[in-house]
VMD Tcl script that draws the C-alpha trace (Angstrom):
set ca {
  {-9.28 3.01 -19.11}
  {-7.58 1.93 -22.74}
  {-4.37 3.65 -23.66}
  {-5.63 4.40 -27.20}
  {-1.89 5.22 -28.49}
  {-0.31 2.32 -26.96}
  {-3.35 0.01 -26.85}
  {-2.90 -1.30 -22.86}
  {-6.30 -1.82 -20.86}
  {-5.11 -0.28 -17.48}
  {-8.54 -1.64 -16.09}
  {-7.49 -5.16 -16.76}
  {-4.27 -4.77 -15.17}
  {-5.42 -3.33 -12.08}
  {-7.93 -6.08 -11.62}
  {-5.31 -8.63 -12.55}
  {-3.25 -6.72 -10.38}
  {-6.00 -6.82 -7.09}
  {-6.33 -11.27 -7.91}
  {-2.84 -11.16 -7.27}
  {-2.85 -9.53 -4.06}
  {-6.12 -10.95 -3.14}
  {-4.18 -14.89 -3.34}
  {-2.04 -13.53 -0.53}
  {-4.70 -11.28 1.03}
  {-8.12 -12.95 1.29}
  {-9.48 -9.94 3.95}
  {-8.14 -7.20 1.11}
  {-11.36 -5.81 0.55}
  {-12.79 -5.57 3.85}
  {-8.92 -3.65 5.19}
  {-9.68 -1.12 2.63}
  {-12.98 -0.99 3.78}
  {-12.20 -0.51 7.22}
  {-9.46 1.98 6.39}
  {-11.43 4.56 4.04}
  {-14.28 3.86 6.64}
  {-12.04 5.52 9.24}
  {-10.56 8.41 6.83}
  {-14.40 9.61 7.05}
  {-14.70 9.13 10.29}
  {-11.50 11.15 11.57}
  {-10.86 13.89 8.96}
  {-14.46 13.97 6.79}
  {-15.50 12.99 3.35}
  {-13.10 15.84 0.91}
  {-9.89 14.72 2.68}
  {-6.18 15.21 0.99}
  {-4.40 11.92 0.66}
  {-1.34 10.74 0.88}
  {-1.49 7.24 -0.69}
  {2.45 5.96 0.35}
  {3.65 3.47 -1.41}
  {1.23 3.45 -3.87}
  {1.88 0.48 -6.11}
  {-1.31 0.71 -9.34}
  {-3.10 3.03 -7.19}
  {-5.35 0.20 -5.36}
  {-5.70 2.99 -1.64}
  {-6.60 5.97 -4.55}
  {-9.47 4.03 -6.98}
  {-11.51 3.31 -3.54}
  {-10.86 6.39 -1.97}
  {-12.09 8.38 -5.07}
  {-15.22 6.09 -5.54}
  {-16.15 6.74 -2.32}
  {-15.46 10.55 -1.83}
  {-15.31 12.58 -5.46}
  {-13.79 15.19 -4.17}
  {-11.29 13.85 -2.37}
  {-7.84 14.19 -3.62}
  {-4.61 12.08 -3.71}
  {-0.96 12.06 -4.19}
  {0.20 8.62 -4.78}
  {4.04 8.17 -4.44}
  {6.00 5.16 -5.47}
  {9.98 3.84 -6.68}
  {8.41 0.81 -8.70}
  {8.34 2.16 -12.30}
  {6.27 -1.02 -13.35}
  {3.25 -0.22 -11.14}
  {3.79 3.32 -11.24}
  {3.20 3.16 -15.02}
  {0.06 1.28 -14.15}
  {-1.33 3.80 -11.94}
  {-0.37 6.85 -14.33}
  {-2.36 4.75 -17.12}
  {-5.69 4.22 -14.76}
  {-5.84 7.45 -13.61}
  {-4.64 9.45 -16.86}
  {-6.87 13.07 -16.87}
  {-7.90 12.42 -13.58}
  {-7.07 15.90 -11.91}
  {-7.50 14.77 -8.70}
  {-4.51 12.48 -8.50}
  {-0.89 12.90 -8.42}
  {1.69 10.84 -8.64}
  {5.58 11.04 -7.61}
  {8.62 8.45 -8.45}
  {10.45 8.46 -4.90}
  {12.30 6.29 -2.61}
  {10.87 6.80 1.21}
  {14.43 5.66 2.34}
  {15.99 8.85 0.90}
  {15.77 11.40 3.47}
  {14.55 14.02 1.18}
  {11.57 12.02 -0.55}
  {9.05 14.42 1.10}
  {10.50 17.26 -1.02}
  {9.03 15.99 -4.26}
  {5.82 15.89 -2.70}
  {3.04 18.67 -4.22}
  {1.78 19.56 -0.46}
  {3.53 20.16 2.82}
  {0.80 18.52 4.78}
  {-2.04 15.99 4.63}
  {-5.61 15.20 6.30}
  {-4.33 11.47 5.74}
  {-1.49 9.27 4.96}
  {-2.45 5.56 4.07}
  {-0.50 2.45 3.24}
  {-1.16 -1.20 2.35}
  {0.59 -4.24 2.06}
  {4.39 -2.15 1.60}
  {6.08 -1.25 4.60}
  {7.33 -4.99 4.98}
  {9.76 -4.04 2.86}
  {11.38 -2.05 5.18}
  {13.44 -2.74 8.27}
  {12.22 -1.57 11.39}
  {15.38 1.06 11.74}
  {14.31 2.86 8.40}
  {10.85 2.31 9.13}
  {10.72 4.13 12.55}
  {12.56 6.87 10.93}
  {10.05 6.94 8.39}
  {7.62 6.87 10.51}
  {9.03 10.30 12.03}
  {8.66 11.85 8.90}
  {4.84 11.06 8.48}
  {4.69 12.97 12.00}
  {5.64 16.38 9.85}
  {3.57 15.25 7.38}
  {0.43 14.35 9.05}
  {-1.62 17.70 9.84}
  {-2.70 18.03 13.46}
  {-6.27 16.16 13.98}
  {-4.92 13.67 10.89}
  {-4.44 10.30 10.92}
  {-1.88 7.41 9.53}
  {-3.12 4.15 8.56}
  {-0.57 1.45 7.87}
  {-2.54 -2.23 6.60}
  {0.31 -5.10 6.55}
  {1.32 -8.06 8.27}
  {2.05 -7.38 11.56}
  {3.38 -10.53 13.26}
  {2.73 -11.07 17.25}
  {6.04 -13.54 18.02}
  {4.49 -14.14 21.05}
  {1.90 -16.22 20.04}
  {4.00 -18.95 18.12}
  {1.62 -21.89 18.03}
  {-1.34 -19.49 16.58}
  {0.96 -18.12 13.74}
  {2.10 -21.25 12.61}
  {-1.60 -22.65 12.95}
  {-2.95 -19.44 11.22}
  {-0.05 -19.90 8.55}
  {-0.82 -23.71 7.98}
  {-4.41 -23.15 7.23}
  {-3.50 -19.69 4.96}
  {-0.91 -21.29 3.08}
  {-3.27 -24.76 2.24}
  {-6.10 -22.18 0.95}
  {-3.51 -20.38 -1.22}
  {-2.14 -23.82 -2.70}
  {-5.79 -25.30 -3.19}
  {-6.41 -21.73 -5.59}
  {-2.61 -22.38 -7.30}
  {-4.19 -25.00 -8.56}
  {-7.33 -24.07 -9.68}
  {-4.87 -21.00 -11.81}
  {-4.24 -18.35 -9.57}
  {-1.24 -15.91 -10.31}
  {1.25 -15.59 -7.58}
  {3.84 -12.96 -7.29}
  {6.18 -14.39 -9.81}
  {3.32 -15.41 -12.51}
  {2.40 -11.68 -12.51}
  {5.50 -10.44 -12.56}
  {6.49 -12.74 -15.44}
  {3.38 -11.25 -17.82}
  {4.30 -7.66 -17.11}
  {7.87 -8.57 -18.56}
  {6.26 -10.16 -21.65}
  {4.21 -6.89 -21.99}
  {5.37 -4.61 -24.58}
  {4.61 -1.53 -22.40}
  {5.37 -2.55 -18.81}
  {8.18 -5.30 -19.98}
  {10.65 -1.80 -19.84}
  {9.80 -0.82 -16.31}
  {9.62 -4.27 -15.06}
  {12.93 -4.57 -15.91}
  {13.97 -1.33 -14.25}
  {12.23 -2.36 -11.08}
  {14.04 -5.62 -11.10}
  {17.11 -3.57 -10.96}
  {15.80 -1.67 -8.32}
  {14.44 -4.25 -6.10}
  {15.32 -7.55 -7.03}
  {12.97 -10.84 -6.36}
  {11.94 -9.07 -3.34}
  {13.02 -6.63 -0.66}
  {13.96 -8.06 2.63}
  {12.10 -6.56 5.28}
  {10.88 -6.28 8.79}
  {7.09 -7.48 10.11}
  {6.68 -6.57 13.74}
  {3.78 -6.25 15.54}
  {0.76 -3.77 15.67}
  {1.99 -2.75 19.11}
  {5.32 -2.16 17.91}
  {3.75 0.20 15.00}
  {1.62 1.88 17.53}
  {4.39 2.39 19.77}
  {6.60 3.87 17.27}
  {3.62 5.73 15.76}
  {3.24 7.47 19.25}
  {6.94 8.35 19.79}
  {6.86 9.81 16.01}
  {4.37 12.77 17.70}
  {1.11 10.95 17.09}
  {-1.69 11.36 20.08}
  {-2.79 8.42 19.34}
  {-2.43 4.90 18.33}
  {-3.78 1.57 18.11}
  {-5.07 -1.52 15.85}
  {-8.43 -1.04 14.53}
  {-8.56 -3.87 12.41}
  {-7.04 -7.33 12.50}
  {-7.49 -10.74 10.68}
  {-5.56 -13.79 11.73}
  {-2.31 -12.69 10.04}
  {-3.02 -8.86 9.72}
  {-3.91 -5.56 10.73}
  {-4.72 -2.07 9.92}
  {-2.74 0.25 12.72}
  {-3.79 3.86 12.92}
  {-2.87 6.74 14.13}
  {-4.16 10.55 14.80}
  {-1.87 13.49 15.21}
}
mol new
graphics top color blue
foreach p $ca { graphics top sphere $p radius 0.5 }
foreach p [lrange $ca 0 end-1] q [lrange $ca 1 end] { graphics top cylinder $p $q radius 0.2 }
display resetview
């Protein structure tokens, strides 16, 4: 979608937006794959989403092209990709989105529902410490309707396999530098031509304020999430997807 009043192709800057991502995350695709795959398969094809830390919306456009009437509530702090997502998905009645910080206590308050068939998350709760993130994680619990289910994609580092992570990072990190070369825009490349942008170059600027570089998080394992997951009031818990440096946790209430 083109903002006709401002000019911005939202389209392009989600797909700029996924090359980014996908640099860092070669098995993207397939995780989201995986994930919606399992949103059917638990709670049906209409379900009511939570999409946490939303970032452009990447969890809502695949949801939605898969089930129509599903609907979603995307909530975010970054004003940058928040802007994004509120361009893309402009008249789309089926998505919400809300500007909150999951580390205030009282985010779940701006929410538009008390309850969801699903909560899902990708590549975001790194940025949290495990302290906040367990308490967050208690939350979901309320949020999650019984017979729902969590999904949490991220890295989710096993430190007790140290010779396979550095291996696995090795071999990761020589792919990524092999497709810097050939033009690929890291982090700080993408971040530097949404400041230049006359629409996003405001909100970039308020998310630097916000965040800085980058937050400085936590990346435990999938066992730890699970754990936590279960002592939150989930049933259940347990990895259903992994690569060699991820995983896609989930959990039913």
């Amino acid at each position: 979608m083109t903002d006709t009043a401002s000019g911005t192709d939202w389209q392009a800057w989600q797909q700029s937006w996924d090359r980014q991502q996908e640099w860092y995350l070669p098995d993207r695709e397939e995780r989201f794959r995986v994930m919606i795959d399992m949103v059917e398969a638990v709670v049906g094809p209409e379900p009511r989403v939570l999409d946490l830390a939303c970032g452009t919306g990447s969890i809502t456009d695949r949801l939605l092209k898969r089930f129509p009437k599903a609907t979603s509530t995307g909530v975010d702090l970054d004003p940058a990709l928040l802007t994004i997502a509120r361009g893309s998905f402009a008249g789309d009645e089926r998505v919400t989105f809300v500007a909150a910080d999951l580390k205030d206590p009282h985010w779940v308050e701006r929410l538009p529902y008390d309850t969801y068939d699903a909560v899902l998350t990708a590549t975001a709760l790194h940025w949290l410490h495990t302290e906040p993130l367990a308490t967050l994680y208690g939350q979901l619990g309320g949020l999650v309707r019984d017979g729902g289910v969590f999904m949490n994609a991220d890295r989710m580092i096993d430190t007790t396999t140290p010779r396979i992570n550095a291996a696995e990072r090795a071999h990761r990190h020589a792919a990524m530098d092999r497709a810097k070369e050939a033009g690929v825009l890291d982090w700080a490349d993408w971040w530097a031509l949404a400041a230049q942008d006359p629409v996003l170059a405001g909100p970039t600027a308020e998310r630097y304020e916000i965040y800085g570089e980058h937050a400085d998080g936590d990346m435990p394992s999938a066992q730890w999430h699970a754990d936590t997951l279960r002592a939150a009031g989930f049933g259940e818990a347990r990895a259903v997807w992994a690569s060699p440096s991820d995983a896609l946790v989930l959990a039913v209430k």
